[in-house]
C-alpha positions in Angstrom: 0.0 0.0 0.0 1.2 4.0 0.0 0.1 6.9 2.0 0.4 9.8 0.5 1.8 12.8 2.9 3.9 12.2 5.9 2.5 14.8 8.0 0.8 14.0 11.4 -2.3 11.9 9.8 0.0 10.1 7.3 3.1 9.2 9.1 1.1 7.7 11.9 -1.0 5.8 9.7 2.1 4.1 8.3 3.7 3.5 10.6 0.9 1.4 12.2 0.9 -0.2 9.2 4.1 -1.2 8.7 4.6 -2.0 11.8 1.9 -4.3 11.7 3.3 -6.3 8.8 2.0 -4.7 5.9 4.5 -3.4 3.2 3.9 0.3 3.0 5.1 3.2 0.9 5.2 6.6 2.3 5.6 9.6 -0.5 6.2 13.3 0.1 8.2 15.5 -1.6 9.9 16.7 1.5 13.2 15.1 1.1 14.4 16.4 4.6 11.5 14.6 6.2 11.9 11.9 4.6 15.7 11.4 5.5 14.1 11.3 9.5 12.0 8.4 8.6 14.3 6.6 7.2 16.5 7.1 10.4 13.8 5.4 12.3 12.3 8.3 13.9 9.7 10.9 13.2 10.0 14.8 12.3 7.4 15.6 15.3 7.3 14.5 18.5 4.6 11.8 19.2 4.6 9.5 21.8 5.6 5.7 20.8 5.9 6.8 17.2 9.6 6.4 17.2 9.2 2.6 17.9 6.8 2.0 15.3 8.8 4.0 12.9 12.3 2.3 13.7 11.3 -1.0 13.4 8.8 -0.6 10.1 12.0 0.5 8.4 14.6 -2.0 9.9 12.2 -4.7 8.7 12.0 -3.3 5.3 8.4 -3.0 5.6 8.6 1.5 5.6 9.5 2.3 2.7 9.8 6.9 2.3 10.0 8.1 -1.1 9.2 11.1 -3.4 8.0 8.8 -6.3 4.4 7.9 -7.0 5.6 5.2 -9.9 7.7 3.7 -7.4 5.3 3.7 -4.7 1.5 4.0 -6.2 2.4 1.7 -8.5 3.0 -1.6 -7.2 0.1 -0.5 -4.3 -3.7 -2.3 -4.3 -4.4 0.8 -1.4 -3.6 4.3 -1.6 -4.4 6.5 1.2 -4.1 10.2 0.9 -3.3 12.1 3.7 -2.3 15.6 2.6 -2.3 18.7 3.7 -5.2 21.0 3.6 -4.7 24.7 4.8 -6.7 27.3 5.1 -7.8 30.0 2.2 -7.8 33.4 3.7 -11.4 33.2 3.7 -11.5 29.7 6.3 -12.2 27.7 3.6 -10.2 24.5 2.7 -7.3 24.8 0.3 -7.6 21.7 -1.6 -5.0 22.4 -3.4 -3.0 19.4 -2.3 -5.5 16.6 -2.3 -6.7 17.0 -5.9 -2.7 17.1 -6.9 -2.2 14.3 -5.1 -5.1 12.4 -6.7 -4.2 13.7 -10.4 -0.5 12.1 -9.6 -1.8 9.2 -8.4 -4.3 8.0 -11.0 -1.1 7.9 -13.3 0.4 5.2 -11.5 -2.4 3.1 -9.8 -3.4 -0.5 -11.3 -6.9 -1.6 -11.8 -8.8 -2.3 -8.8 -7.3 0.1 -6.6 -8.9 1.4 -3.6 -8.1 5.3 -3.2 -8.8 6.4 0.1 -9.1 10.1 1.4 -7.9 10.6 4.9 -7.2 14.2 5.1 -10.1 16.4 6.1 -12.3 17.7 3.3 -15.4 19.3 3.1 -18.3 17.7 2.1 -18.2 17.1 -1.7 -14.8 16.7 -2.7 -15.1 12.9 -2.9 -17.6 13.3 -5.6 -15.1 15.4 -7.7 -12.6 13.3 -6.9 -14.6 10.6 -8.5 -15.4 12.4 -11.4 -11.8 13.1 -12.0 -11.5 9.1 -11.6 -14.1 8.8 -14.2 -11.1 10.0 -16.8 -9.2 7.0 -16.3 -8.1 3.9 -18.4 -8.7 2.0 -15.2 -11.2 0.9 -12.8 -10.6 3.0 -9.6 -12.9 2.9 -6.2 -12.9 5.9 -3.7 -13.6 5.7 0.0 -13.9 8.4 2.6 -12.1 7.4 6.0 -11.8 10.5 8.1 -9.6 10.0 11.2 -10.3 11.2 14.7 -6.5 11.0 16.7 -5.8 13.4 18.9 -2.5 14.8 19.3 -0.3 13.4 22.0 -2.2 9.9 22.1 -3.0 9.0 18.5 -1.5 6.1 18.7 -3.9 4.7 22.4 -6.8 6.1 20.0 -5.5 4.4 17.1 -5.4 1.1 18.6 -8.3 2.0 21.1 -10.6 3.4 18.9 -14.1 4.5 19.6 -14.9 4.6 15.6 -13.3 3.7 12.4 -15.6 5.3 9.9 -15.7 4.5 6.3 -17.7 5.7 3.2 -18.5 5.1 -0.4 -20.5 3.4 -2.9 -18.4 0.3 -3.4 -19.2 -2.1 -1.0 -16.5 -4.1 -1.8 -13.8 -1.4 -1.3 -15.1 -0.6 1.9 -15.2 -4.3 2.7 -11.2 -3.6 2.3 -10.9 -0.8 4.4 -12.9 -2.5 7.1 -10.8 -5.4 6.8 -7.4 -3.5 7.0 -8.4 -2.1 10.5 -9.4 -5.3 11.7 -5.7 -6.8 10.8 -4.4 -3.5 13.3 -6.9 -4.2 15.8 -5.3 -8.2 15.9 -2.2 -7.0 16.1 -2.6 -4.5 18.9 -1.0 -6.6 21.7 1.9 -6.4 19.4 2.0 -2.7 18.3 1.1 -1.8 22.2 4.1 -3.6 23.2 6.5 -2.0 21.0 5.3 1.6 21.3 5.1 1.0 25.4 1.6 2.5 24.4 -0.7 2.2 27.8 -4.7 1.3 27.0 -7.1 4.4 28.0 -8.9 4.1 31.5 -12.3 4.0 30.1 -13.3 0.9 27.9 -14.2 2.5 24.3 -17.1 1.6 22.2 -14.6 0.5 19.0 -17.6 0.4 16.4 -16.9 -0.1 12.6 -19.3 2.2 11.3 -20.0 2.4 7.4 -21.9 5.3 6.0 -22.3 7.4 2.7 -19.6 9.3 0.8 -21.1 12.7 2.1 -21.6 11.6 5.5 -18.0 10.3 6.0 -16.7 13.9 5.1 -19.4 15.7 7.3 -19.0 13.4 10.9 -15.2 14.3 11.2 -15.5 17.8 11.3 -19.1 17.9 12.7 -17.3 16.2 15.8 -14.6 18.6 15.8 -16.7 21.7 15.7 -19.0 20.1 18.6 -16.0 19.6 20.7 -14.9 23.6 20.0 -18.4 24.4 20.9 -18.2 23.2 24.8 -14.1 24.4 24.7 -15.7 27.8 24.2 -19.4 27.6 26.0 -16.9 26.7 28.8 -15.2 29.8 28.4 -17.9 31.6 28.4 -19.1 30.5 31.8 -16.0 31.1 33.0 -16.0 34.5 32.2 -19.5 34.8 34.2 -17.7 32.7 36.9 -15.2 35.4 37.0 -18.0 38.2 37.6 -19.7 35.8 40.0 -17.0 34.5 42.7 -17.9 30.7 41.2 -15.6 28.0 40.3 -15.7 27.1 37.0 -14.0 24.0 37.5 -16.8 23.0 40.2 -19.3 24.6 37.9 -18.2 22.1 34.6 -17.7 19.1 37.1 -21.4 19.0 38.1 -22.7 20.2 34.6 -20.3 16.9 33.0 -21.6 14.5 35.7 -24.9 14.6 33.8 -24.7 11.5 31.3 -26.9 13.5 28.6 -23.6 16.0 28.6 -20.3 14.3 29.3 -17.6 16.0 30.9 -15.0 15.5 28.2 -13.7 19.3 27.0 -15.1 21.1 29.2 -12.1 22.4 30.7 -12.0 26.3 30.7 -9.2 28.0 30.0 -6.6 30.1 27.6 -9.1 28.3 24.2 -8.5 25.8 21.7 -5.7 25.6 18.7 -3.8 23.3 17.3 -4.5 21.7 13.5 -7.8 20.8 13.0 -10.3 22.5 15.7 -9.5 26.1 14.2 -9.3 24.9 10.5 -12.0 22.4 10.9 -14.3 25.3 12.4 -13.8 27.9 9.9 -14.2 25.3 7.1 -17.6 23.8 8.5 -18.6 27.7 8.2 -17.1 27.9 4.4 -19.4 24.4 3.6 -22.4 26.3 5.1 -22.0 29.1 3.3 -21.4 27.2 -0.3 -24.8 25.5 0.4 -26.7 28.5 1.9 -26.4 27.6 5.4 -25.5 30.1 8.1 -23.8 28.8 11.1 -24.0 31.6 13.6 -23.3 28.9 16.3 -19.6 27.7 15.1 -19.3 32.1 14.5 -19.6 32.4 18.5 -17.1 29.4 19.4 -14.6 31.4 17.1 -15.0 34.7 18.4 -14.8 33.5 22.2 -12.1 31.0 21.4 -10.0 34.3 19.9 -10.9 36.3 22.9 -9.3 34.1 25.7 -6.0 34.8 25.0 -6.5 38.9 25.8 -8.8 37.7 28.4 -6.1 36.2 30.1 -3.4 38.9 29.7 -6.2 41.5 30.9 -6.3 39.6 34.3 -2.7 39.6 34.5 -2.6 43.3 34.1 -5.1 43.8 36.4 -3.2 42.0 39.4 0.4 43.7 38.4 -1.9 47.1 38.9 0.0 49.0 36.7 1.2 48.6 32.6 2.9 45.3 31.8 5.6 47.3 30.1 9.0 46.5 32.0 7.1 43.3 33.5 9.3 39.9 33.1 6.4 37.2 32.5 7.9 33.7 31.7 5.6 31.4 29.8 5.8 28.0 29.8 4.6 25.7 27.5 4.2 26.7 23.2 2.7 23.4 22.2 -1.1 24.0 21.7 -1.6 21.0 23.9 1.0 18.2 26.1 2.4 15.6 24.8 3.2 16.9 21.2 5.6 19.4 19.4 2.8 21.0 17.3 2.3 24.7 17.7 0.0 25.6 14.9 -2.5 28.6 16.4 -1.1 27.7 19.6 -2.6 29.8 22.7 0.5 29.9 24.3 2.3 31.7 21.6 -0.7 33.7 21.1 -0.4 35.2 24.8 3.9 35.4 24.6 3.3 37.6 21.4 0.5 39.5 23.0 3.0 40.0 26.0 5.4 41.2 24.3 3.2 44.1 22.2 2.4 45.4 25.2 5.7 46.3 26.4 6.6 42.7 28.7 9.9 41.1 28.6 8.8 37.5 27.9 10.6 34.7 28.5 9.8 31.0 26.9 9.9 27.3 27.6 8.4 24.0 26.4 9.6 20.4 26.7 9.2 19.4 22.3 8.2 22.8 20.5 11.3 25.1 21.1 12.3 24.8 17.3 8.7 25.1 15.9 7.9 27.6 18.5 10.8 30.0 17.6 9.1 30.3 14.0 6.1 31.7 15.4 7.4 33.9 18.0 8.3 37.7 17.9 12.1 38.5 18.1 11.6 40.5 21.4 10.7 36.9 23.1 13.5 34.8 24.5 13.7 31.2 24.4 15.1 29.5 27.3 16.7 26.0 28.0 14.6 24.6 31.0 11.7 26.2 33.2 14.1 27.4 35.7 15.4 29.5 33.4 12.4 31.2 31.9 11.5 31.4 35.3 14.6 33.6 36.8 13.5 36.4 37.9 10.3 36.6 36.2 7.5 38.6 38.4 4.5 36.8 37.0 4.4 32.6 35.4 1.6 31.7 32.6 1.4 28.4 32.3 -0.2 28.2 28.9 0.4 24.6 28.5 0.0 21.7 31.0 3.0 19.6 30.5 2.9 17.3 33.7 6.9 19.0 34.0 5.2 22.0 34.7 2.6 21.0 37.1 5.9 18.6 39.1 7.1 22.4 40.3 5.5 22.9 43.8 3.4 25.9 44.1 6.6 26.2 46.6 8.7 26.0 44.1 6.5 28.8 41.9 6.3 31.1 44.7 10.4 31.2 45.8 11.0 31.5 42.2 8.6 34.3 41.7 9.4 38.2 42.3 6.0 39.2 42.5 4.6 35.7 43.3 2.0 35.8 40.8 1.1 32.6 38.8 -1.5 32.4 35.7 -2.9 29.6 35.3 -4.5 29.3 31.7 -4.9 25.5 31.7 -6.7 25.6 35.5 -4.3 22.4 36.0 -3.3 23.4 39.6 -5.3 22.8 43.0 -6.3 26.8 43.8 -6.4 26.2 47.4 -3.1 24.7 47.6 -1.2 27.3 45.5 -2.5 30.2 47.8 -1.5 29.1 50.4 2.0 29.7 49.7 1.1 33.7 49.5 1.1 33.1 45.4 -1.4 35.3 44.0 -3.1 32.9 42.1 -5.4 33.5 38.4 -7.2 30.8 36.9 -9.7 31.1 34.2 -13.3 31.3 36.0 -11.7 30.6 39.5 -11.6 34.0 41.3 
């Protein structure tokens, strides 16, 4: 088989694959990327994903190239997992994914299953199939949307609540269906050589077979659901603020209810990351094509935008005077733990916004130092560990909640601190316990 795209989606996918057995091209024309894999390691930090890599390609079974004849050619399965940024308006930029289709129906044989995993909006299959429709050989199309998270995509890839496929040939989706049942029998196996640990919560793991346009809509219909309680979270907060309530208490009891679920409703500095922002503003796009206003998905975006001022304005208020002069270390870049990705991060957001407004920001984060430092404004310094972004700092944000950050005592924060004051835009730290040191503590709905 060959995946098409070695970015988070792709890379991940074949890995899993290879690793499981299965012989498995990977093409992209990055040849720098490329030279990674074929060191045995990956050009992203994921956990376990350096296992899985390493031994695919010491087992001949990874196989990185820039060539589609070399690749799509001698494959029965293509999966295409592309990029696809956003257009200035928040629309998709499909720009990639039809390339990569034109390249590919070149090269593949008769029979072969193509099968789109990067996230499109609703439609592009059918043109994808009409462009098929051109060829000298008999091609089937499947939609297969992923749902990993960032940081664990390899627990939700081998714990899965869903594998989701769709189409019009039964057969190739017969394929598909089979393919992820060959991973799921050889789970004991990939769990073992990633160290992966199972999730605490047993998870429905449903093969679930739908329409071509349903396929493209669930994926991004469940991102955009999950950006609506990030942000109706927020908002609460905010009123929380106003209020002298607890958000955290607040969002506890609100979760407990089994109509609602407690999952993302953590307040705090917003969402970011690859697909939440992108996935969002292109649900909005596909509404728009078809006539549909989505005034809902409009709010999550302008309160997700807001927290990061939000958050700065609180810190201004308990420094009582300008921030300019002010040294504010921030730690963590990553829009999330447990991965090196910093696309529309918050914590960059805030460290830019910092440093606007006169503060002399210093940075830290465990993986996204060298993707961070792209993103960042020249005035912000990037340090080698927490304790040095920390040095004399007056104020902390913790923007991120890498469990290194939250091993620092609120003891720790406060002899550390000049001015003793610690943000906390995650709300990962006990309140009670950090006051109690004399830290003036800021959480996000916690006053």
């Amino acid at each position: 088989m060959t995946v098409l795209g070695s970015g988070y989606v792709g890379l991940t996918a074949a890995a899993l694959f290879a690793a499981s057995g299965i012989k498995t091209y990977i093409v992209d024309p990055n040849q720098e990327r490329l030279d990674t894999i074929r060191q045995g390691k990956s050009f992203f930090y994921e956990v376990g994903l350096d296992a899985l890599i390493s031994k695919a390609i010491k087992d001949g079974n990874l196989l990185p190239t820039q060539s589609y004849s070399e690749s799509v050619a001698k494959s029965s399965l293509v999966f295409s997992a592309v990029g696809t940024p956003d257009n200035p308006d928040g629309s998709s930029n499909l720009t990639y994914v039809f390339a990569a289709a034109k390249e590919a129906m070149l090269y593949m044989p008769d029979g072969t299953v193509y099968v789109q995993k990067s996230t499109v909006p609703v439609g592009t299959g059918q043109k994808i199939i009409e462009l098929f429709k051109t060829s000298t050989t008999r091609l089937s199309y499947v939609s297969n949307p992923e749902f990993l998270r960032e940081g664990c995509a390899l627990q939700d890839s081998l714990w899965f609540d869903r594998i989701v496929v769709g189409g019009t040939n039964q057969e190739a989706l017969k394929r598909i269906m089979a393919l992820y049942k060959h991973i799921h029998e050889a789970r004991l196996q990939l769990q073992t050589l990633s160290d992966i640990k199972p999730p605490k919560q047993v998870r429905a793991e449903s093969y679930i077979t739908t329409s071509l346009p349903s396929a493209e809509l669930i994926k991004v219909t469940s991102n955009a659901f999950l950006s609506l309680k990030i942000s109706f979270a927020n908002s609460i907060a905010k009123l929380a603020d106003k209020v002298g309530a607890d958000i955290t208490e607040v969002m506890s009891a609100v979760g407990a209810d089994t109509r609602i679920n407690p999952a993302f409703f953590n307040a705090g500095r917003g969402y970011g990351g690859g697909c939440f922002p992108k996935d969002v503003s292109g649900l909005i796009a596909a509404g728009l094509e078809y006539g549909v206003a989505m005034p809902i998905l409009e709010a999550s975006q302008a309160v997700n935008a807001s927290m990061p001022g939000y958050i700065i304005e609180k810190l201004q208020l308990a420094c009582g005077k300008s921030l300019k002069g002010c040294k504010v270390a921030v730690l963590g870049l990553a829009f999330k733990a447990d991965t090196s990705d910093v696309r529309r991060s918050p914590g960059i957001a805030i460290a830019n916004k910092l440093a606007k407004s006169g503060a002399l920001v210093t940075c830290y984060d465990p993986e996204a130092m060298s993707e961070a430092k792209l993103e960042l404004l020249s005035t912000v310094k990037l340090m080698a560990s927490a304790k040095e972004a920390l040095e004399h700092a007056e104020a902390v944000v913790i923007a991120t909640d890498w469990q290194e950050f939250k091993d620092i005592t609120a003891q720790q924060y406060a002899s550390l601190l000049k001015k003793g004051i610690l943000v906390d835009a995650v709300n990962c730290f006990n309140a009670v316990v950090v006051r109690k040191t004399g830290i003036h503590y800021i959480g996000v709905g916690r006053s």
